[in-house]
C-alpha positions in Angstrom: 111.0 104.5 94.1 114.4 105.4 94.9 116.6 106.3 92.0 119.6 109.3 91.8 119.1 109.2 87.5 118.6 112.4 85.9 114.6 112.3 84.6 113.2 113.9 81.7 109.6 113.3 80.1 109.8 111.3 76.7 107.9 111.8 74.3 105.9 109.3 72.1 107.8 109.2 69.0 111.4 109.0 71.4 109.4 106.5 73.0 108.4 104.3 69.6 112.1 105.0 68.5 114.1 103.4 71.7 111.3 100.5 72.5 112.1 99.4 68.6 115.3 99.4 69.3 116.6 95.8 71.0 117.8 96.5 74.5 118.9 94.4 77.3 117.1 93.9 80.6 119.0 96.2 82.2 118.1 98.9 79.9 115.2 97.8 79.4 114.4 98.0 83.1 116.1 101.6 83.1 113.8 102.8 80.4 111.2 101.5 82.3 112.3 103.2 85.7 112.7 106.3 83.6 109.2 106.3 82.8 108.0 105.4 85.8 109.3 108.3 87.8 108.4 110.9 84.9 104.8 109.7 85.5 104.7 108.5 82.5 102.6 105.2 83.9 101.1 103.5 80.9 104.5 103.0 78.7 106.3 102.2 81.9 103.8 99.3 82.6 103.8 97.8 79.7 107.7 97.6 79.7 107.2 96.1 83.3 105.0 93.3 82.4 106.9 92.6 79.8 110.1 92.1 81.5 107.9 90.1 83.6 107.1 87.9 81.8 111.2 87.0 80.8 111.7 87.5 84.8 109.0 86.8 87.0 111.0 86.5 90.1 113.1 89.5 89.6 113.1 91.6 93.3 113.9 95.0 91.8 111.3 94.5 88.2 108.5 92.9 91.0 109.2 96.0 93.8 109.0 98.6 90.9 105.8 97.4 89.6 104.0 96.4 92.7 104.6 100.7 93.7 103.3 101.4 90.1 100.3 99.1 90.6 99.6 100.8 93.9 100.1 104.6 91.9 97.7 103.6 89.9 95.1 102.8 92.0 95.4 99.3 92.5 97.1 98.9 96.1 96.5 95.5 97.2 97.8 94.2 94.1 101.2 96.4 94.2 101.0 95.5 97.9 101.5 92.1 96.5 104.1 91.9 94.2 106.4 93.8 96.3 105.9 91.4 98.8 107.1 88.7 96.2 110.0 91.1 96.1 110.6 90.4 99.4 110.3 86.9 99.8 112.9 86.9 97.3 115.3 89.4 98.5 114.1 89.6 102.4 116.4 92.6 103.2 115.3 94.5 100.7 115.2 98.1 102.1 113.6 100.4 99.9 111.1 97.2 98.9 110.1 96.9 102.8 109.9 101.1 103.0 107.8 101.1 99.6 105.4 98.7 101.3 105.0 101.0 104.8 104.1 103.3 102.6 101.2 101.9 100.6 100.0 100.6 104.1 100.3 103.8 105.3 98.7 106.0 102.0 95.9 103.3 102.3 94.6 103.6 105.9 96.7 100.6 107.9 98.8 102.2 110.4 99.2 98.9 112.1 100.8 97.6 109.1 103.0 100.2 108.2 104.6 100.6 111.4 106.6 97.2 111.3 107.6 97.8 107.8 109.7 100.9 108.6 111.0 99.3 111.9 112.3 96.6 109.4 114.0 98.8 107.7 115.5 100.6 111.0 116.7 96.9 111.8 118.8 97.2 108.5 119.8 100.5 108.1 119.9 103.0 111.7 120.6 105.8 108.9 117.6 105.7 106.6 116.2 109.0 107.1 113.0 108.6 105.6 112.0 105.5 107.3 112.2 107.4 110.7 109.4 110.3 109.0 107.4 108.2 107.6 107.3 105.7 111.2 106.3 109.4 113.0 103.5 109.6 110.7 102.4 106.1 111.5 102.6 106.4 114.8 100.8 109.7 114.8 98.1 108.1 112.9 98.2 105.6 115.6 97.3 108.7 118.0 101.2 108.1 120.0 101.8 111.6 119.1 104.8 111.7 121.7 106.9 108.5 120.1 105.8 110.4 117.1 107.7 113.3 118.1 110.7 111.2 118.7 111.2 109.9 114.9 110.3 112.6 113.4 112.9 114.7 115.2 115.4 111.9 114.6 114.5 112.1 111.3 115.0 116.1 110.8 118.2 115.1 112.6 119.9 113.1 110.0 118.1 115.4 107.2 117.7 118.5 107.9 117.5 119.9 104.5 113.9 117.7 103.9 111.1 120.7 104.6 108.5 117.8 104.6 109.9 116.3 107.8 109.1 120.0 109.0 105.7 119.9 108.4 105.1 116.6 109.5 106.5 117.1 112.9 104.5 120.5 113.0 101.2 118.2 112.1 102.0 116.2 115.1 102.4 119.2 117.4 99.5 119.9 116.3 97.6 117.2 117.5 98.9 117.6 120.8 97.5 121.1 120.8 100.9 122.9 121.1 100.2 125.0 118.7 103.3 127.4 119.2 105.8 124.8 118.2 103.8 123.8 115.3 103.8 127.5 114.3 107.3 127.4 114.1 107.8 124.2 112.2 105.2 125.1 109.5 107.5 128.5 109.3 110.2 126.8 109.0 108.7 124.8 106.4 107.8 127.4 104.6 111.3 128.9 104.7 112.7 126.2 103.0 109.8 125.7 100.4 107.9 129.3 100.0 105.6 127.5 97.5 104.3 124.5 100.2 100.4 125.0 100.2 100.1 122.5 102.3 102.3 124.4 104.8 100.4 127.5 104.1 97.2 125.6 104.4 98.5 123.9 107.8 100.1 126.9 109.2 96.1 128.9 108.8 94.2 126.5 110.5 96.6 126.3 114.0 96.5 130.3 113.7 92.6 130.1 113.5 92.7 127.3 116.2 95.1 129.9 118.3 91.9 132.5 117.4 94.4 134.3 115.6 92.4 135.5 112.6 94.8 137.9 112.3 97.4 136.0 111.8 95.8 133.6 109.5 95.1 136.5 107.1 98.6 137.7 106.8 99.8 133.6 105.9 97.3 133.5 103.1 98.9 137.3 102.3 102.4 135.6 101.7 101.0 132.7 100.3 99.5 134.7 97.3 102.4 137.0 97.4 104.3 134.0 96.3 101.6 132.2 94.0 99.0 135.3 93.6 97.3 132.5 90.9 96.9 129.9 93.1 93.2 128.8 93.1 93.3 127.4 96.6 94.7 130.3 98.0 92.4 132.1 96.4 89.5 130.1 97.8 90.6 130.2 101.3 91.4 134.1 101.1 87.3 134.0 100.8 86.9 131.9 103.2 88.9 133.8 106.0 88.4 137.1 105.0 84.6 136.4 104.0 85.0 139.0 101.0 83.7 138.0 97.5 82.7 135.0 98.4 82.1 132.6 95.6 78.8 131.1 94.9 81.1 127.7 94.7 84.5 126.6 94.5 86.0 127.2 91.1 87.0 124.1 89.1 90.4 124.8 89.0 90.5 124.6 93.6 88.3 121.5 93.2 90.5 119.6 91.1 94.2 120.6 92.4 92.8 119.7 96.0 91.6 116.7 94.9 94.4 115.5 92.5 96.4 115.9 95.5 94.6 113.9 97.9 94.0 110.9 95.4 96.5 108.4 96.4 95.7 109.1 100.5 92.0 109.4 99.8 90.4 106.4 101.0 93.1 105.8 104.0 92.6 109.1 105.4 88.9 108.8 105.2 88.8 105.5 106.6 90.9 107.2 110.0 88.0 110.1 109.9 85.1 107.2 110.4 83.6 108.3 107.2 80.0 107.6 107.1 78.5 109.6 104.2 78.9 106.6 101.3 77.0 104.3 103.6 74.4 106.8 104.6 73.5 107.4 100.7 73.4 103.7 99.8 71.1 103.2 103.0 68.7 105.7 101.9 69.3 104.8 98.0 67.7 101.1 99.3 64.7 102.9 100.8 63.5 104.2 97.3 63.6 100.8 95.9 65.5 100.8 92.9 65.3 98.4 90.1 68.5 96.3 89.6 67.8 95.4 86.0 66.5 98.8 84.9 67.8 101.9 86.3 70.7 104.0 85.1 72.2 105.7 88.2 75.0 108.4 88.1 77.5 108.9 90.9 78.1 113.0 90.6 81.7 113.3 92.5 82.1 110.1 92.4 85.4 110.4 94.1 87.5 106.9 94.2 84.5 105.2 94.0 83.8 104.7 97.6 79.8 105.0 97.2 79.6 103.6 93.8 81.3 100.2 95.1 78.2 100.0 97.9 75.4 100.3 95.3 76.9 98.9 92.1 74.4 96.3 92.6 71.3 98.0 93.1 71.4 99.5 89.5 71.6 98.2 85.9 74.0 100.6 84.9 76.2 102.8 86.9 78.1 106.2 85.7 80.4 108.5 87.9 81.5 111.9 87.1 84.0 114.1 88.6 86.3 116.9 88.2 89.7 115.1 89.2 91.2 112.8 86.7 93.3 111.3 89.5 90.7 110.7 91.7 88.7 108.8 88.4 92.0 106.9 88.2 91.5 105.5 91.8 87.7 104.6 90.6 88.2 103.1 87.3 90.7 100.7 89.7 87.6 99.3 91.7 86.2 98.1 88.6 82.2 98.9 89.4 81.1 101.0 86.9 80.2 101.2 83.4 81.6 104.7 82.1 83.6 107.4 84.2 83.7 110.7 82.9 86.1 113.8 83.7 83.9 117.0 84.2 82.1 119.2 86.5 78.8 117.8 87.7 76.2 120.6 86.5 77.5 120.4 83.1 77.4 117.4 83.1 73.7 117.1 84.6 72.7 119.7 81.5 74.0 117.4 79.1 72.0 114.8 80.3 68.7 115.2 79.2 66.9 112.6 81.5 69.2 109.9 81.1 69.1 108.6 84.6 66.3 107.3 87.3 68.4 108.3 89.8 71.4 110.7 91.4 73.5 110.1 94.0 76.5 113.0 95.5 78.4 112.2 98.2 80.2 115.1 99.9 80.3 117.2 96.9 77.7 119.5 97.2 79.8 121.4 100.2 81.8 122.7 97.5 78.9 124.8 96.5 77.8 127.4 97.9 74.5 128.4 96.0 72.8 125.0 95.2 70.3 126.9 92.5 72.4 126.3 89.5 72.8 122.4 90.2 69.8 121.9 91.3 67.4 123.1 88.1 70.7 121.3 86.1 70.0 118.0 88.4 66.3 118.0 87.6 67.1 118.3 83.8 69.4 114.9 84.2 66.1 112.8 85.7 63.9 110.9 84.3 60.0 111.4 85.2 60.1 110.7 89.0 64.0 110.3 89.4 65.4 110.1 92.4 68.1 113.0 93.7 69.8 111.4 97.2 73.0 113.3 98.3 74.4 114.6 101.9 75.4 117.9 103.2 77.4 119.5 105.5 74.7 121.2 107.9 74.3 124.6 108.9 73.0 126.0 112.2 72.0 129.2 111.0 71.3 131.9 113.9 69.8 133.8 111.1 66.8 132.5 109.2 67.9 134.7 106.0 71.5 133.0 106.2 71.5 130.0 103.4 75.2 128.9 104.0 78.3 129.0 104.9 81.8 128.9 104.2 84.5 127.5 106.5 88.2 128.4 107.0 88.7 124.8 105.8 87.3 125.6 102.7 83.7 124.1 102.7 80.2 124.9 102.2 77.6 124.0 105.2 73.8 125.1 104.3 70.4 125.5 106.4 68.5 122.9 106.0 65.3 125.7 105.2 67.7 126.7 102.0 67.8 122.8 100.7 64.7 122.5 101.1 63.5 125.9 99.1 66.0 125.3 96.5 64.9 121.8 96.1 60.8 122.7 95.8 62.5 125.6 93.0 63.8 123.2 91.1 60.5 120.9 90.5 61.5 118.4 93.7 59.6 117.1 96.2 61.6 116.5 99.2 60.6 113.0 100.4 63.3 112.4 103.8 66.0 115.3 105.2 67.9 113.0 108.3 70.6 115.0 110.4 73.6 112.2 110.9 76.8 112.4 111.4 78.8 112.2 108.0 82.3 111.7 110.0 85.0 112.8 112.1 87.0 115.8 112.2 89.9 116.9 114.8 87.8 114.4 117.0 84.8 116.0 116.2 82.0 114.7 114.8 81.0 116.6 111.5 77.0 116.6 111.4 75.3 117.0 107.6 72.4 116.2 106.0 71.7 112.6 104.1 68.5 114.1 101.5 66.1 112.2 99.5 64.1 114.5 96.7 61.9 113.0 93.8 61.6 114.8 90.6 57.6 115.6 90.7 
């Protein structure tokens, strides 16, 4: 959305006071807009469809709502109505930009790309259609064309840090790791709060081997935001002081909150694996269809829960980011979502369910004791625990994990395995596969099937 109107929050009794009020469209539309870009999604929709239903072939009303579908988890749908939008109004800028960018958040390079050249064709000037046709084109892997926009872009506005950063990502790529340096600095200069700068900026250092120089970034960072959990975390995880036995709650869900809307697209680019590796090895244990209660612990967006909705009779999915919940509730496969960290939730259980899957959430853990004793209380008799890991190669037998500049747990195979007996499991299959890409590399784990003895 593109608007210049001065926003402020409403709250619910404003709200109920102006809605009871009669209003034109326009205002009505206004309100609506308001709402919309205060996050304020729920009131906002139901003013949308409502207009809708006076004005179903309204560009501006369709465009709006098709980006608030596509906030809101449901991208193919918003992806449609704003392409009613443009059928309607064909040189509709902001509708055509809008659209590159769901393609884009969603994993379809190829489709973004001739979105934002669209818009090019209609306005040379519109800064933010040449950054966001670098980043498709760097997600395209023509890192040098990249360059090109995204320096065109910084050109006509050079006050936008994020065009900065995104050019820096791209230098990045192409392993010239100076000049991304500098553009993550100057990104920071302008914004001395970006973590993802901060984030960025540590992990070309550590590429550089500059450990060094990656512990005096995370210095300012906390200078800045000495709270931040995520700074925090990664301080740990450079400096390898106080390491925590797991990520706190509060790192978990601000990394996660932030990655919702890009979630499935950028794990689609990585080759992501791990969901299919779990549902393959969920099928090998046989699971009753018409009996068994399974929960999904960090159930994401719902990327493993759509594979094995039908193996189950009743599906549940727990996790730590409400956002990230939002983009599951939108698939639509499962019976109750809950908002809360998984061993809590698995002590609260008390043998509800024949089965646990985890997908990639375990390497936010550290020490796997805790949620492993809490994971056998969840189970039924002879429940099933099936969940991957980021693996290990310990030089040192006594070493049980591991945690990564990126900010992620890998663990010894040996150390699943005790932890697993400890906790009253019998560990039935331990594959090595490869759970997905990762700056070209492939990222090897663990796919693990345990039975509750």
């Amino acid at each position: 959305m593109n608007s210049s109107e001065d926003v402020q929050e409403l709250n619910e009794t404003e709200l109920n006071e102006t809605t009871s009020q009669q209003m034109s469209f326009d205002d009505a539309l206004r309100l609506a807009m308001r709402l919309h870009q205060t996050n304020q999604f729920e009131y906002a929709e139901d003013i949308y469809r409502q207009l809708l239903a006076v004005a179903p072939e309204h560009p501006d009303l369709l465009h709006f709502f098709g980006f608030l579908r596509h906030q809101r988890g449901y991208a193919e749908e918003g992806a449609g109505f704003i392409k009613q939008a443009l059928a309607l109004a064909p040189d509709y800028i902001d509708a055509h930009n809008n659209l590159g960018n769901i393609y884009l958040q969603t994993g379809y390079p190829d489709m973004a790309e001739p979105c934002f050249r669209r818009v090019l064709e209609l306005n040379s000037g519109f800064s933010s259609a040449y950054g966001n046709l670098g980043i498709a084109l760097k997600e395209k892997a023509r890192f040098h064309e990249a360059v090109t926009y995204l320096l065109k872009a910084i050109d006509l506005e050079p006050d936008a840090s994020h065009h900065y950063q995104n050019l820096a990502n791209v230098y990045r790529h192409l392993k010239n790791y100076e000049s991304a340096v500098e553009m993550y600095r100057k990104t920071i200069a302008m914004d001395p709060l970006d973590g993802n700068a901060y984030r960025k900026l540590c992990l070309t250092f550590y590429a550089m081997h500059e450990l060094d120089e990656c512990i005096d970034v995370l210095k300012e960072w906390l200078k800045h935001e000495p709270s931040n959990p995520i700074a925090q975390h990664l301080w740990s995880a450079y400096t390898h002081n106080n390491i925590p036995a797991r990520a706190s709650d509060a790192f978990v869900k601000e990394t996660f909150d932030g990655f919702a809307a890009s979630f499935d697209g950028v794990l689609k680019r990585l080759d992501y694996k791990a969901p299919f590796l779990v549902q393959n090895a969920l099928q090998q244990v046989q699971p009753d269809p018409e009996t068994w209660h399974l929960l999904d612990a960090g159930c994401g967006t719902g990327l493993c829960g759509a594979l094995i909705r039908t193996y189950v009779q009743r599906l549940v999915g727990v996790d730590l980011s409400p956002k990230m919940l939002e983009r599951a509730r939108a698939r639509e496969v499962y019976d109750d979502l809950i908002e809360g960290e998984l061993t809590e939730f698995f002590n609260k259980s008390n043998g509800n369910f024949d089965a646990i899957t985890c997908v990639d959430t375990f390497c936010y853990f550290g020490d796997l004791s805790a949620a492993f004793y809490a994971a056998a209380k969840a189970l039924k008799d002879h429940g099933w625990f099936i969940f991957t890991l980021e693996k290990w190669q310990a030089n040192d037998e006594s070493e049980a994990f591991h945690l990564h500049p990126h900010g992620r747990y890998s663990h010894a195979e040996h150390y699943v395995r005790e932890q697993l007996l400890a906790a009253g499991f019998e560990v039935c299959n331990i594959d090595t596969a490869v759970l997905r890409m990762e700056s070209r590399e492939p990222v090897m784990g663990m796919v693990v099937s345990a039975q509750l003895k």
